[in-house]
C-alpha positions as CSV (number, residue, x, y, z in Angstrom):
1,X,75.1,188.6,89.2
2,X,78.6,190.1,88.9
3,X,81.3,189.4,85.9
4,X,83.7,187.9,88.5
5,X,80.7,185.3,89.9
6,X,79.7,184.2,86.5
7,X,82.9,183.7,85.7
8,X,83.7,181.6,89.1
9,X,80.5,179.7,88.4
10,X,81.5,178.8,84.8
11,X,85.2,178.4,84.7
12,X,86.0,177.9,88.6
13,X,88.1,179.5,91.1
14,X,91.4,180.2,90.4
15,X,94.4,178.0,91.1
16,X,97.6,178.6,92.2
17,X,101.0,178.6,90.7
18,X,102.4,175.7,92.2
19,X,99.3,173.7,91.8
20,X,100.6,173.8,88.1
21,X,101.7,169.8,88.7
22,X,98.7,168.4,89.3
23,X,97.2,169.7,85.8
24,X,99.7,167.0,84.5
25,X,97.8,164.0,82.6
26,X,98.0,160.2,82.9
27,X,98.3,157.9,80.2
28,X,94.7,156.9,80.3
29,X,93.6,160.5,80.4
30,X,95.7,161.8,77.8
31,X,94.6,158.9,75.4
32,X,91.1,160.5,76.4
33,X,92.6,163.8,75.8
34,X,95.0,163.8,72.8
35,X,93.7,160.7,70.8
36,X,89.8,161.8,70.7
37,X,90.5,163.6,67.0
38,X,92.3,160.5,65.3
39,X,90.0,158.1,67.0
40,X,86.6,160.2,66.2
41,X,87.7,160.2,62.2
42,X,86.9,156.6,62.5
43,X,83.7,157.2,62.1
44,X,84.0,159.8,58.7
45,X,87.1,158.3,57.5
46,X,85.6,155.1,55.7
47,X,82.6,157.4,54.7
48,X,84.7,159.8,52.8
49,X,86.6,157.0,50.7
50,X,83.6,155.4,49.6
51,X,81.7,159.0,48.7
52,X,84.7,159.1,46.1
53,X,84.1,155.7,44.9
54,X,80.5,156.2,44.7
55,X,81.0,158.7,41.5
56,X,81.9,155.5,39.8
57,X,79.5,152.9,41.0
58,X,78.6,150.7,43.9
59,X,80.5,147.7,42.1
60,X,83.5,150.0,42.9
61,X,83.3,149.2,46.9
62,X,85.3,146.4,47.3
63,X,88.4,149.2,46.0
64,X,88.0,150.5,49.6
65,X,89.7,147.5,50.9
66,X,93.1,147.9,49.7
67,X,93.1,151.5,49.6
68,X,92.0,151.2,53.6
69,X,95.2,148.9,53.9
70,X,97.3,151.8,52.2
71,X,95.7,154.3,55.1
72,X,96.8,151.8,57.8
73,X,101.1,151.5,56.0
74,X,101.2,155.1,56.3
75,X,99.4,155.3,60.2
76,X,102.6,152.7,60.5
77,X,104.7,154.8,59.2
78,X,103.7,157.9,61.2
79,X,103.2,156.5,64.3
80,X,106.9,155.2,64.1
81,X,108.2,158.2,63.1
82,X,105.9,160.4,65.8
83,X,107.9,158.2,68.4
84,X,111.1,159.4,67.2
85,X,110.0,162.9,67.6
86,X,108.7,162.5,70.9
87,X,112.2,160.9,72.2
88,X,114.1,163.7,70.2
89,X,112.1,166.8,71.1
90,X,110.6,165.9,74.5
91,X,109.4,169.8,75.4
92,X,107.1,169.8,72.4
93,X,106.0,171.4,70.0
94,X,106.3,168.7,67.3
95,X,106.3,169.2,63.5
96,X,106.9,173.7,64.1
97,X,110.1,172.8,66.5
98,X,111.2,170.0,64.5
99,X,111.1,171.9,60.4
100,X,112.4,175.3,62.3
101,X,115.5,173.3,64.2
102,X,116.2,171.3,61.1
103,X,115.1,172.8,57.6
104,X,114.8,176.7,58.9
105,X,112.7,179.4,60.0
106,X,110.1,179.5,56.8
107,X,109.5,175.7,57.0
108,X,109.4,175.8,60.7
109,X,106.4,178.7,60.4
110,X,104.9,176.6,57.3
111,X,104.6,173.8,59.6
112,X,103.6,176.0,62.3
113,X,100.8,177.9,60.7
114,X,99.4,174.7,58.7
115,X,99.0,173.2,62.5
116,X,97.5,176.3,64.2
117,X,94.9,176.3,60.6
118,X,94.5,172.2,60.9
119,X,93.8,172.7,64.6
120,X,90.8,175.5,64.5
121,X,89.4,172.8,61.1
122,X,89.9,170.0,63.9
123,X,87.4,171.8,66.1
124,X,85.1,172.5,62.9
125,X,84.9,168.8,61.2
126,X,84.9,167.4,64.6
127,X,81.5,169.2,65.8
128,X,80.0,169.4,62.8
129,X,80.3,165.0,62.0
130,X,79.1,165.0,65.6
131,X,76.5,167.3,64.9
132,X,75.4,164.5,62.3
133,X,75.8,161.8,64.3
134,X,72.5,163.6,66.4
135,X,70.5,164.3,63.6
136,X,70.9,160.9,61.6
137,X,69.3,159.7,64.6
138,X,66.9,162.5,65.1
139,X,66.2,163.5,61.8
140,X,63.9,166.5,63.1
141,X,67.2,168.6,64.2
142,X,68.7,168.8,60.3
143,X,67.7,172.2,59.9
144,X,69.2,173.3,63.3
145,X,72.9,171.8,62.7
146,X,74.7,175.1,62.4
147,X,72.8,176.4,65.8
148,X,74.0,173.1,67.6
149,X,77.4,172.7,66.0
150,X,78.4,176.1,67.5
151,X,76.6,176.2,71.0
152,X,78.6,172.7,71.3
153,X,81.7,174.5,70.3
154,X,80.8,177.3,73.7
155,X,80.2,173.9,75.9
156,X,83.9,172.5,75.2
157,X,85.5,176.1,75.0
158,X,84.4,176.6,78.9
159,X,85.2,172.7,79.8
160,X,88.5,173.6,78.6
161,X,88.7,177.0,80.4
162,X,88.6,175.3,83.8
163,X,91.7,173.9,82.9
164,X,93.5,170.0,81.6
165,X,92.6,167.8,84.3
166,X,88.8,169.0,84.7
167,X,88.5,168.5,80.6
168,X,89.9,165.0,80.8
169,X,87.7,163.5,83.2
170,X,85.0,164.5,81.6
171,X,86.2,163.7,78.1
172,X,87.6,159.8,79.5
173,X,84.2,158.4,79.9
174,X,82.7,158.9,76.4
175,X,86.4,158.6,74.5
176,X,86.4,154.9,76.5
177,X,82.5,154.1,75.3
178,X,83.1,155.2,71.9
179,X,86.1,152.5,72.0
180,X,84.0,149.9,73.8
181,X,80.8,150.8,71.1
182,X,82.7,150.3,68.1
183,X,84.3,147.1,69.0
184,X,81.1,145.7,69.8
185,X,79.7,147.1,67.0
186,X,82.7,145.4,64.9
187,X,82.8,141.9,66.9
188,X,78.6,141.4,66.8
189,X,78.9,142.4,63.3
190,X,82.3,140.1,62.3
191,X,80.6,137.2,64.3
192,X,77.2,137.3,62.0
193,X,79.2,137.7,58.9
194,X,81.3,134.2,60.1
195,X,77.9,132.3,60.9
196,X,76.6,133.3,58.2
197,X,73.0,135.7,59.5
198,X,74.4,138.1,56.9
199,X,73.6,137.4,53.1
200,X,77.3,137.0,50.9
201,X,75.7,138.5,48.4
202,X,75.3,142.6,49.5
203,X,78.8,143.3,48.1
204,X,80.6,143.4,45.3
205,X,83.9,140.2,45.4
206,X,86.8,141.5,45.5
207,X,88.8,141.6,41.7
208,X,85.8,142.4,40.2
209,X,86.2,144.7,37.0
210,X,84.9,148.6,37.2
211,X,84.0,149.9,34.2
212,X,85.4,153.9,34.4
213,X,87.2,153.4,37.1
214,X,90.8,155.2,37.2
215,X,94.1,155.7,39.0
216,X,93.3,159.2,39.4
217,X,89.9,158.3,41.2
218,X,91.3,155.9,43.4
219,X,94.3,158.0,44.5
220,X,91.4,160.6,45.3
221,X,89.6,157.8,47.5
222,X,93.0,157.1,49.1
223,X,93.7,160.8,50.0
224,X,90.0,160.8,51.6
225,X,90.4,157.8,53.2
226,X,93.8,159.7,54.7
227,X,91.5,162.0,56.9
228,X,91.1,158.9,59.2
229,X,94.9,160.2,60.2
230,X,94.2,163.9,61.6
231,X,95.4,164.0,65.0
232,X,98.3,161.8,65.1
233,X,100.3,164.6,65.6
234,X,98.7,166.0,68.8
235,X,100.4,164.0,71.6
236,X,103.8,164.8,69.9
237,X,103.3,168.4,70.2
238,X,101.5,168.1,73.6
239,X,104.3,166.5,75.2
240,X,104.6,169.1,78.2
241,X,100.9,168.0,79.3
242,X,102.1,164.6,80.9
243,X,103.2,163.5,83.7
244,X,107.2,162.5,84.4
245,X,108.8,160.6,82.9
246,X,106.4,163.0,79.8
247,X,108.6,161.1,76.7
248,X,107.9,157.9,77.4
249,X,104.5,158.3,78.5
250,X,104.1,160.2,75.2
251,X,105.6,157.5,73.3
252,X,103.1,154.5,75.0
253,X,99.8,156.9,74.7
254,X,100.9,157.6,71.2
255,X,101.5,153.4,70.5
256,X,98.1,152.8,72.1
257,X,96.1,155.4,70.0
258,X,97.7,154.1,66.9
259,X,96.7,150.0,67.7
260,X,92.8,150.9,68.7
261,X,93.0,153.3,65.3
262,X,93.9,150.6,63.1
263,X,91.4,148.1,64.4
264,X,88.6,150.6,64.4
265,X,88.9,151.5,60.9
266,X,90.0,148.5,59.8
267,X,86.5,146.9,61.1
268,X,83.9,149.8,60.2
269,X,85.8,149.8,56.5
270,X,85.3,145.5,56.5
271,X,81.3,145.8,57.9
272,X,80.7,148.9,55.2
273,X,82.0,146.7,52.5
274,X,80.5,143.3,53.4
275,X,76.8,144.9,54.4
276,X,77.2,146.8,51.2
277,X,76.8,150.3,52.3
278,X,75.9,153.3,50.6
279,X,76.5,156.8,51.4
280,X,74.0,159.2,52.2
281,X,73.7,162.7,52.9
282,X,71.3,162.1,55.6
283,X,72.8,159.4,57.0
284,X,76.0,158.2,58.1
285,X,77.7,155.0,57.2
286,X,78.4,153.9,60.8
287,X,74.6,154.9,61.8
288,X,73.8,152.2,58.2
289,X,76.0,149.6,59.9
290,X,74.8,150.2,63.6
291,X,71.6,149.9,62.3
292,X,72.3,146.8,59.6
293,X,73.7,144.9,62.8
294,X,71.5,145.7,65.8
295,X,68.1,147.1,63.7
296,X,66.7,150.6,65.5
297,X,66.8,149.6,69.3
298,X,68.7,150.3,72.3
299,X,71.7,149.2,70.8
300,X,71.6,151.2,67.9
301,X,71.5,154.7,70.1
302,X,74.0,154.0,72.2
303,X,76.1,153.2,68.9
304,X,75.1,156.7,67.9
305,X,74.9,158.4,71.3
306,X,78.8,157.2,71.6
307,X,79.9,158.2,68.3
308,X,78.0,161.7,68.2
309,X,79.7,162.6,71.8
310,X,83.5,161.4,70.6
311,X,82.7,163.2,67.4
312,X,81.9,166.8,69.5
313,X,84.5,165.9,72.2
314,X,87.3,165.3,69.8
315,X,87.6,169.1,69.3
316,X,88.9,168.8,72.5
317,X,92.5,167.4,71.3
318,X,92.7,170.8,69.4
319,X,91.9,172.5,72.4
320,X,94.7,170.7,74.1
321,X,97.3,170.9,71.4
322,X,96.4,174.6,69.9
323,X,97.3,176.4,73.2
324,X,100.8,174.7,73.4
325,X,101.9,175.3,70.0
326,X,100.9,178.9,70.4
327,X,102.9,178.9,72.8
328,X,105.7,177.8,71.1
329,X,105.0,180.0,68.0
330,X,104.4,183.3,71.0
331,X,108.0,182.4,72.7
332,X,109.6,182.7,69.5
333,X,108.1,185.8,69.2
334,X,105.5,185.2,65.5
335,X,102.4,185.5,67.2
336,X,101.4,187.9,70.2
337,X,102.6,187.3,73.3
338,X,99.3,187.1,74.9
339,X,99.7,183.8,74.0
340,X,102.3,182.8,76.8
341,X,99.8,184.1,80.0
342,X,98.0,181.1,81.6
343,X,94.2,181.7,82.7
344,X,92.6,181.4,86.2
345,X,92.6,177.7,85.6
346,X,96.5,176.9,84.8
347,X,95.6,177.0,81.0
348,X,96.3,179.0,78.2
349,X,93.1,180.7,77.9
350,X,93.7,183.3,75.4
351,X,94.8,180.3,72.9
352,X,91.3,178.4,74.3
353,X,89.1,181.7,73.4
354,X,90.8,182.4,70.4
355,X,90.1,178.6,68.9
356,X,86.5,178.8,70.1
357,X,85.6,181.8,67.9
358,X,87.9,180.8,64.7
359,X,86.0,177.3,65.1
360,X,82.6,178.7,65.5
361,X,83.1,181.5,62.5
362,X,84.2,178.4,60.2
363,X,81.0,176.5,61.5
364,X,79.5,179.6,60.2
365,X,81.0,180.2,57.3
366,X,80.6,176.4,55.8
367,X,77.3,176.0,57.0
368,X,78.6,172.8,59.1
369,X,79.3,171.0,55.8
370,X,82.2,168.3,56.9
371,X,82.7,167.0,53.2
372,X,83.9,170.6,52.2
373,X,85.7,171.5,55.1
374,X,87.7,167.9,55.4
375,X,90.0,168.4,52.2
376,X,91.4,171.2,53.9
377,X,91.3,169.9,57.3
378,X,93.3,167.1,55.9
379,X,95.8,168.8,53.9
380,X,96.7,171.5,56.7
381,X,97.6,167.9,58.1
382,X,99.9,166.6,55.4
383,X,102.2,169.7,54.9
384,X,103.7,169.5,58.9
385,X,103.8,165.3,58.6
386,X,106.1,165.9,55.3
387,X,107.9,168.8,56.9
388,X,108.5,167.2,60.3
389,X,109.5,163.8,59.1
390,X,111.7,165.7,56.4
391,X,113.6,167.7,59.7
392,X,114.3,164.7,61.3
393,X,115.8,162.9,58.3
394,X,118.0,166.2,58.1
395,X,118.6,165.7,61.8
396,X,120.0,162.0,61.6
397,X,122.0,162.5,58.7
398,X,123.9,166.0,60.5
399,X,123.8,163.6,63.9
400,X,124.5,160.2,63.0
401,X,123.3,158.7,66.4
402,X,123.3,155.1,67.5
403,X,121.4,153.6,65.4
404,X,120.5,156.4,63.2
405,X,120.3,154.6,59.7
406,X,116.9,152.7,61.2
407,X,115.6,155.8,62.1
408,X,116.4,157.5,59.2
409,X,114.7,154.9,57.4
410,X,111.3,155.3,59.1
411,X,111.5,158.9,58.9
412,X,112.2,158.8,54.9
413,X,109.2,156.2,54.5
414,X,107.0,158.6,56.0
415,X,108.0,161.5,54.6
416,X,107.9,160.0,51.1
417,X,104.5,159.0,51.5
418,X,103.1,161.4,53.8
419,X,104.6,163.8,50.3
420,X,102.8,161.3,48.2
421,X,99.7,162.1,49.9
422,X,99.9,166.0,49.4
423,X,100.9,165.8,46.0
424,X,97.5,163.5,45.5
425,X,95.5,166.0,47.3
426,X,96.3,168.7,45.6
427,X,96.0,166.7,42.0
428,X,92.8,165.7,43.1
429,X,90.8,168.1,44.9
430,X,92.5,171.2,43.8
431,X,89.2,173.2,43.5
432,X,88.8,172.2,47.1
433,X,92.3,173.0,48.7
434,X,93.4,175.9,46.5
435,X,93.0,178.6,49.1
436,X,95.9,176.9,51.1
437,X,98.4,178.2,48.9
438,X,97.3,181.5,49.9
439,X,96.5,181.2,53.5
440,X,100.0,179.9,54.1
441,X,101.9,182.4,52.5
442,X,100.1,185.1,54.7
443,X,100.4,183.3,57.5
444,X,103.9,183.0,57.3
445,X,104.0,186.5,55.8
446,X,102.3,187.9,59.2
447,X,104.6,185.6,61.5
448,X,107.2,187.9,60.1
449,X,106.0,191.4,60.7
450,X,104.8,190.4,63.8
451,X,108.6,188.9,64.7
452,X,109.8,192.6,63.2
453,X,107.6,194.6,65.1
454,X,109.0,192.6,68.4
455,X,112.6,192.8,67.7
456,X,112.0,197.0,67.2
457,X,110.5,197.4,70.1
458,X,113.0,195.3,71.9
459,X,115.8,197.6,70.3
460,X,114.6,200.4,71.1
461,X,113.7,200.0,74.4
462,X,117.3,198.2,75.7
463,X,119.5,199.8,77.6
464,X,122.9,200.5,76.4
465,X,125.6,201.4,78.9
466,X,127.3,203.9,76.5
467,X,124.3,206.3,75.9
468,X,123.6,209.3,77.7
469,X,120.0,209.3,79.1
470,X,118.1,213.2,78.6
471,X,118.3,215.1,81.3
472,X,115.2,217.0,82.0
473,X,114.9,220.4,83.9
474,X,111.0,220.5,85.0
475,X,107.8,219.6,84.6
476,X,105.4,222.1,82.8
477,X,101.3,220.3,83.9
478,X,98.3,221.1,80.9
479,X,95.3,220.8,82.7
480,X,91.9,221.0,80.3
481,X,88.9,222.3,82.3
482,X,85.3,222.3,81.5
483,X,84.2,224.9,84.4
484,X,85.1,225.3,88.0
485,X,84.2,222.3,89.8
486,X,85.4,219.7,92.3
487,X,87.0,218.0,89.6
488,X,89.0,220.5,88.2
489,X,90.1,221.8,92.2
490,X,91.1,218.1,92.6
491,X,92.8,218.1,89.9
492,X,95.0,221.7,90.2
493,X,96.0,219.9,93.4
494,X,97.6,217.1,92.4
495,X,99.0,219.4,89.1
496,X,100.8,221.4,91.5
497,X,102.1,218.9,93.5
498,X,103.9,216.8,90.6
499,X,104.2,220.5,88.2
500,X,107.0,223.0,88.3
501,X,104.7,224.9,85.9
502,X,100.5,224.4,85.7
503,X,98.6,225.5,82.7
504,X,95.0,225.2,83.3
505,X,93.7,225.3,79.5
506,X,89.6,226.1,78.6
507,X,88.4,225.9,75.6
508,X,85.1,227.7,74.6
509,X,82.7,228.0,71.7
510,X,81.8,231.3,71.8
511,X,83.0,234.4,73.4
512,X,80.6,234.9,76.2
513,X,81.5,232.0,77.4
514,X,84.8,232.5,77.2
515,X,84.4,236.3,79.1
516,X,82.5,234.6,81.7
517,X,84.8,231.9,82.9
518,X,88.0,234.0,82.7
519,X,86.2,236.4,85.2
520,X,85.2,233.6,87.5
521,X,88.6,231.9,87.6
522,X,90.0,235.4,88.4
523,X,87.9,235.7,91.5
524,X,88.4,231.7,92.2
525,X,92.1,231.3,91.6
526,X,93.7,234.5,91.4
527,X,97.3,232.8,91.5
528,X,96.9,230.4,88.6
529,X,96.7,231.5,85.2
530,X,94.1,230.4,82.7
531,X,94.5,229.7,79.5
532,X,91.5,230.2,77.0
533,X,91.3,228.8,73.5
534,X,88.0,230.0,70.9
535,X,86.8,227.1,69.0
536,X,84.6,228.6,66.3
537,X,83.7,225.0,64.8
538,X,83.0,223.6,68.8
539,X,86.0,220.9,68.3
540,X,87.7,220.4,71.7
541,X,90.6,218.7,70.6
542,X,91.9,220.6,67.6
543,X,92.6,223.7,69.3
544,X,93.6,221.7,72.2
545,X,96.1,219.7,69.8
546,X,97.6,222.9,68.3
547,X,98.3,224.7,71.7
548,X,99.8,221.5,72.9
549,X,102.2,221.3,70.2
550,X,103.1,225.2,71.1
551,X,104.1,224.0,74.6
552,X,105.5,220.5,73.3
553,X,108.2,222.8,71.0
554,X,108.6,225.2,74.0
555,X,109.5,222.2,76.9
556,X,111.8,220.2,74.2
557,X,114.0,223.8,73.9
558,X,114.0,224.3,77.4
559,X,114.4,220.6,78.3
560,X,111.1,220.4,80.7
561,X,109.0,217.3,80.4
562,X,105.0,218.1,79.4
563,X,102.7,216.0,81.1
564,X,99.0,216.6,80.1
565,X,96.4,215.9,83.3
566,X,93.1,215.1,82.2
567,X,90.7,215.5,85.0
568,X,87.8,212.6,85.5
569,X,85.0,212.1,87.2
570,X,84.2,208.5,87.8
571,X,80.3,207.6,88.1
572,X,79.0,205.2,91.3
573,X,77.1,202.9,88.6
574,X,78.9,201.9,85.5
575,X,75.5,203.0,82.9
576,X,75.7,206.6,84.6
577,X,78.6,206.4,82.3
578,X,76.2,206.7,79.3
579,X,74.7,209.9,80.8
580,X,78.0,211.9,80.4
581,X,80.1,212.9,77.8
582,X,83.6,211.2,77.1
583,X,85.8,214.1,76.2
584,X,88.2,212.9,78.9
585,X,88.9,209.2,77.6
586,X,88.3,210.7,73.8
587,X,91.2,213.2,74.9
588,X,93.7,210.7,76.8
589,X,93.3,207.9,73.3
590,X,94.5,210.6,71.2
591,X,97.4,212.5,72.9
592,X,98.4,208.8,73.5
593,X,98.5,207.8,70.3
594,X,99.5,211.4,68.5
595,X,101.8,213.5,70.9
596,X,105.0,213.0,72.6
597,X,103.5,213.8,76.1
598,X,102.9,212.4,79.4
599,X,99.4,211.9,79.9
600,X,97.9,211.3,83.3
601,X,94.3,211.0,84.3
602,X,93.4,212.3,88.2
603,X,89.9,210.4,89.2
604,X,87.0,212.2,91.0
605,X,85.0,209.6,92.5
606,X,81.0,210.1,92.6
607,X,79.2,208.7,95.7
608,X,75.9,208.9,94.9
């Protein structure tokens, strides 16, 4: 089976240009789409508050009420102030466009580089809490996690290959059971509590005094608790990927997400208090609950089959929103511009590839660990909601719109505590979120020098009316032979046609050799002088370099252009390659890269 079919078979058949508006998503399917990440932490979010509480003792629970109320002020907060955004930046791009516009170019890539960071972690936690969703329920597959985490990680990098729309109905379906799960989950499990089938007495009242307990531990269970929040963001930068009119149908998916958020967590932290949960490492809290409410039956796997699915398929929002901001970050030239191409499928594939293998190397690299990898996840979060709300409170004060001081207002509550928040995080869990004050620097650092190296090239190669171009007075053709063969006769041919001058150029290792072919060239082309160079250490491209700098010096005095031919002969089956030396392609890498020459390579093709 051929590259191309395998490729057709996995990804599907190319799509046109104008088919470019049909890869435009609905509100339903971009809820599916963009909302997966925020709606998936649902299910780690109440886990990681009370793992922080749980270094005190269990008494300490009931804490994770009000800190999940402080959680759901600041989704509030950001949800408000994402609108704005939307409305006031409609291409997207979202906290990178909104810093850069408003605070300058090194907040702008701060934001920027935090995102493109948060996004591959996105794809990392997400998996890898799915990944233990599976084996809470199948115990058996613990010592396999890594293994599935990352062939999950190929299955959504190929669903997203075949472009948006394909990705979204698929990923609508579970996104919509998850939803349905956990609110039956939540209603069966509010409903026994209020008749009473549940004993009052698992939990710990509320007001109850904790020995121990501190401000510093509970601000470190609130900044947890805070990972329920990644992936707010998304639909703001992914505002491109909807269908007209794209702001306001932003703004609505963005309002919906933030509703069936709040009521999720709100309801798994409530059931993991009243049942009296504990954490474990081999079991999650919403697999406890599912399995407190409903026992081990039917009910109970589709609980688990649900959340494990939403928990793999919400990678899938960084898949949608890591592209786009690449995109962003490649137009303004900080990142290649490989970037900008769309794939086969409509999407930006290089942006898709290059999240697959950063995602699966973290996997890797943290053993699938989503306790160590969320602190990070969460704080690469934090840094572009402070900067972007921060932008547009600089962007309403230099505007003064209608209306601007209530704006402004919701913009300055979230960036205070979305501020709050980082400044708690890295209190807290420094050991844990340290290496962000490195990663960001060189990010930003390499957004630079790749900006520099654009701008150069672009200077040097405009045009400017005023400059005289060189004018050149031939063409003096090197052609490197290895014997007298079809090849090289093909070769002399086309020399002669595009050569004023043609330099046929052998290089030999000993001087027999070297006797030999100048007497058969004399008898073979009488009219065409060769060249022979002695290599006494059997290097063909030193004495190849040196003679080409000779003629290099010689063409620039008498204005002639140099062009090098480099005669090939191409092989009917690709492996015959390995049968042949590559002193050709060996030869053509380095003149490219070392000499100022033209370098041209005739093909001589095989047929058997």
């Amino acid at each position: 089976m051929s590259i191309s079919m395998l490729k057709k078979i996995l990804i599907g058949k190319p799509l046109k240009t104008s088919e470019l508006g049909e890869q435009k998503l609905n509100k339903l399917k971009a809820l599916a789409v963009l909302s997966s990440d925020a709606l998936s932490s649902v299910a780690y979010g109440t886990e990681q508050i009370l793992i922080v509480l749980a270094t005190i003792n269990v008494v300490a629970f009931w804490y994770s009420i009000p800190i999940a109320i402080g959680v759901l002020v600041l989704l509030t907060a950001l949800i408000l102030s994402y609108r704005q955004i939307i409305y006031a930046y409609p291409h997207g791009g979202g906290a990178y466009i909104v810093s850069r516009s408003n605070l300058g170019e090194n907040p702008g890539l701060i934001a920027g580089g935090s995102l493109l960071v948060d996004y591959i972690l996105t794809v990392a936690v997400s998996v890898s809490a799915g990944t233990d969703a599976i084996t809470s329920a199948f115990p058996g597959l613990h010592n396999f996690k890594v293994i599935i985490a990352c062939l999950l990680v190929v299955f959504i990098t190929i669903l997203n290959l075949r472009g948006v729309t394909e990705s979204a109905s698929v990923l609508a379906y579970p996104v919509y059971l998850f939803v349905f799960a956990l609110l039956l989950l939540i209603g069966v499990g509010t409903w026994k509590i209020a008749t009473g089938q549940v004993p009052a007495d698992l939990h710990t009242p509320i007001g109850t005094a904790v020995p121990g307990i501190s401000l510093f531990l509970l601000l470190r269970a609130f900044s947890s608790g805070c990972s329920a929040l990644t992936g707010v963001e998304a639909i703001s930068n992914a505002v491109p990927n909807f269908k007209e009119p794209a702001a306001k149908n932003a703004a609505n998916t963005l309002l919906m997400m933030g509703v069936i958020l709040a009521i999720l967590f709100s309801g798994i932290t409530f059931l993991a208090y009243w049942l009296g949960i504990v954490p474990k490492a081999e079991e999650t809290v919403v697999s406890q609950i599912a399995s407190e409410i409903f026992g081990r039956n039917l009910l109970y796997y589709f609980i688990q089959g649900t959340t494990a699915l939403i928990l793999v398929l919400a990678a899938n929002t960084g898949f949608s929103a890591f592209p786009l901001l690449a995109v962003n970050l490649a137009s303004d030239k900080y990142i290649p511009r490989m970037f900008l191409i769309r794939g086969d499928r409509l999407g930006y594939s290089n942006g898709i590839i290059t999240l697959g293998i950063a995602s699966i190397m973290l996997i890797i690299a943290f053993r699938g660990e989503v306790e160590h990898l969320i602190p990070l996840y969460a704080v690469g979060v934090f840094i572009p909601f402070t900067l972007s709300q921060s932008g547009m409170i600089v962007k309403w004060l230099r505007e003064k719109p209608a209306g601007w001081l209530y704006k402004l207002t919701v913009n300055l509550i979230g960036a205070l505590i979305s501020l709050t928040v980082v400044i708690i995080f890295f209190t807290t869990k420094f050991s844990q979120v340290w290496s962000v004050l490195i990663f960001l620097p060189v990010i930003v650092f390499v957004f630079h020098r790749i900006k520099h190296h654009y701008e150069a090239v672009g200077e040097q190669l405009r045009i400017h009316p005023n400059e005289e171009s060189l004018k050149l007075e031939g063409n003096v053709v090197i052609v490197p032979v290895a014997g007298i063969t079809k090849v090289v006769e093909n070769s002399l041919n086309y020399a002669r046609l595009i050569g004023d001058t043609v330099i046929p150029v052998y290089v030999a290792f000993d001087r027999e050799s070297e006797k030999r072919m100048e007497e058969k060239w004399k008898e073979w082309k009488p009219d065409i002088r060769l060249v022979t160079l002695y290599s006494q250490y059997r290097s063909i491209m030193k004495p190849l370099a040196r003679f080409i700098d000779l003629a290099e010096e010689k063409a620039a005095e008498n204005k002639y252009t140099l062009t090098v031919l480099i005669p090939q002969f191409i092989t009917k089956k690709r492996w015959h390659d390995i049968l042949h030396n590559q002193s050709g392609l060996l030869l053509r890498l380095y003149l490219l890269y070392q000499k100022n020459v033209i370098v041209t390579t005739v093909p001589y093709r095989l047929k058997k």
